[in-house]
C-alpha positions as a Markdown table, in Angstrom:
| # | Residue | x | y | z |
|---|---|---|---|---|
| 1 | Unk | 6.9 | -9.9 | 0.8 |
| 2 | Unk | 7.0 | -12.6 | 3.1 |
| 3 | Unk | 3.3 | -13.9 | 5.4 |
| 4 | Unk | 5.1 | -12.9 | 8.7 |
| 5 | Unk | 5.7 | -9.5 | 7.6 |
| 6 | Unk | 3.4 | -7.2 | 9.5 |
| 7 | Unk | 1.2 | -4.8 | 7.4 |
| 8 | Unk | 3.6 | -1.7 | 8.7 |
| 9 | Unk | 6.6 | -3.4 | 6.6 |
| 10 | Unk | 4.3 | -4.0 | 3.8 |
| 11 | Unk | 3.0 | -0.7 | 3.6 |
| 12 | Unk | 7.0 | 0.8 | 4.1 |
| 13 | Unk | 7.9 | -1.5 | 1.0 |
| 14 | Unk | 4.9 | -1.4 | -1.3 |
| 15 | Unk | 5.1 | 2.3 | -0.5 |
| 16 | Unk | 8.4 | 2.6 | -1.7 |
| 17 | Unk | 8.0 | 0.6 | -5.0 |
| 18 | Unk | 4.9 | 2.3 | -6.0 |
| 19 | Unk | 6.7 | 5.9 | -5.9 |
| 20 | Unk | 9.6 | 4.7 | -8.0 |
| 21 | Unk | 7.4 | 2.9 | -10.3 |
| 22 | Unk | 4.9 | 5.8 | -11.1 |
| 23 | Unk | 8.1 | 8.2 | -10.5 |
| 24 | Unk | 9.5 | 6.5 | -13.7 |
| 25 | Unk | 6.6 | 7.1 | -15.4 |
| 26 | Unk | 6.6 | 11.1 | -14.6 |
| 27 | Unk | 3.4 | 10.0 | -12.0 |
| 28 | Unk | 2.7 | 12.6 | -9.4 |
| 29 | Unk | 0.5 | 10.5 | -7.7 |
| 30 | Unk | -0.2 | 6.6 | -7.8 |
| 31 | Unk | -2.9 | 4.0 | -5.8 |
| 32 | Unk | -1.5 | 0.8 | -4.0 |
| 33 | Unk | -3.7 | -2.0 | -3.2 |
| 34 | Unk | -3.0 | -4.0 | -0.4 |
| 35 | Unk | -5.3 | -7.7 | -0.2 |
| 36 | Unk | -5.4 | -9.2 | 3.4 |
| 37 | Unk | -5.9 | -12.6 | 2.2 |
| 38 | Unk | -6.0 | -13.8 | 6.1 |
| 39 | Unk | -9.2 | -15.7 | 6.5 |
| 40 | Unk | -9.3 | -15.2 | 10.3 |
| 41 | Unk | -9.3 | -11.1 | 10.1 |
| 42 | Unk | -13.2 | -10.0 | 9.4 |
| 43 | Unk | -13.5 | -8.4 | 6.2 |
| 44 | Unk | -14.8 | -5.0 | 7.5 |
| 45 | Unk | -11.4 | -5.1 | 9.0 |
| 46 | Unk | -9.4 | -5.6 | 5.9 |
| 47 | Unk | -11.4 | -2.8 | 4.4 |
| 48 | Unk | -10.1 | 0.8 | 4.5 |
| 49 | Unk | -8.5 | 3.9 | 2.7 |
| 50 | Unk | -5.7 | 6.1 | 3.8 |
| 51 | Unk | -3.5 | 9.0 | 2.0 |
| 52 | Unk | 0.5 | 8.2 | 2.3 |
| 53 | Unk | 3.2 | 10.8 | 1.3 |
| 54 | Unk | 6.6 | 9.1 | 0.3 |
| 55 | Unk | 9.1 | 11.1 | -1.3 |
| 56 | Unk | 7.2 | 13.9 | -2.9 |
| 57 | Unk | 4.3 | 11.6 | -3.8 |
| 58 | Unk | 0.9 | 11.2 | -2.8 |
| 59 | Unk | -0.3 | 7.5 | -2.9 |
| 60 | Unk | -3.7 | 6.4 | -1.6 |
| 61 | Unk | -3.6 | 3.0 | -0.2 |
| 62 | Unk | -6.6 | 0.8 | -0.9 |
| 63 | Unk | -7.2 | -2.0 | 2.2 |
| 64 | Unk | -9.5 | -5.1 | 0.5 |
């Protein structure tokens, strides 16, 4: 993923690869980190945790 990509198109793709990897794995549900490595966003901003369905799957998305 590229730096100008905004953390809606990072989620949409990490989502995506993180069902078909634990999907090939018989997963039923899977964790994705996502690391803001921007040094101007506070890090209580960069911190949270959310619950994403994509195709069938839950995933909870870890923001550090």
């Amino acid at each position: 993923m590229r730096e100008k990509d905004g953390l809606e198109t990072i989620k949409s793709k990490a989502l995506e690869q993180t069902a078909e990897y634990a999907k090939s794995f018989d997963g039923t549900e899977a964790h994705l980190l996502i690391f803001d490595r921007d040094e101007k966003t506070d890090w209580r901003d960069k911190v949270y945790h959310e619950v994403a369905q994509h195709d069938g799957m839950t995933i909870q998305i870890w923001g550090v």
